[in-house]
Residue, then its C-alpha position, 0 to 999 in steps of 0.5 A: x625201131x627206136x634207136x638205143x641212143x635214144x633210149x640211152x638220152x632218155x635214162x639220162x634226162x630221167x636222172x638229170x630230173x633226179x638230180x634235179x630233185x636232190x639239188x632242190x631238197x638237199x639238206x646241205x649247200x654241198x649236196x646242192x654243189x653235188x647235185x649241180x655238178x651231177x646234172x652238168x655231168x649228165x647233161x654234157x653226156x646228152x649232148x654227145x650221145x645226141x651227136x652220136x645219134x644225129x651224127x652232128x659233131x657240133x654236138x660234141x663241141x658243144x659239149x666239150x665247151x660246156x664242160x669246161x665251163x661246168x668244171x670251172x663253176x664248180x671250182x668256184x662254188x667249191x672255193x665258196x663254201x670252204x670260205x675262200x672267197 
């Protein structure tokens, strides 16, 4: 039987893909920064269902470090395009 965490990971790799698709089509810059930050969004939530599943908390930490480098470069490409830098 397959695992629901995986499935739950599977979803969620489908719509880093999608966002993906919107990061490389989008019309604007900022739906570009919103596509990134989407995809960093989604794949910190991989990542600790992946640690749920293998049940490995170095999953977690991962996670939780990437997420704060994500929300840093976020405010940094935030701070680009309003034209402070």
């Amino acid at each position: 039987m397959i695992d629901p965490w995986y499935v739950a990971a599977f979803l969620l790799v489908i719509l880093v893909c999608l966002a993906l698709v919107r990061l490389f089509l989008g019309p604007t810059p900022a739906d570009r920064a919103v596509a990134v930050d989407t995809v960093n969004t989604l794949s910190v939530a991989v990542l600790i269902l992946l640690g749920v599943a293998y049940q490995q908390i170095i999953f977690i930490d991962v996670a939780i470090v990437y997420a704060v480098l994500s929300f840093v470069s976020t405010l940094y490409i935030a701070k680009y395009l309003g034209g402070e830098l």
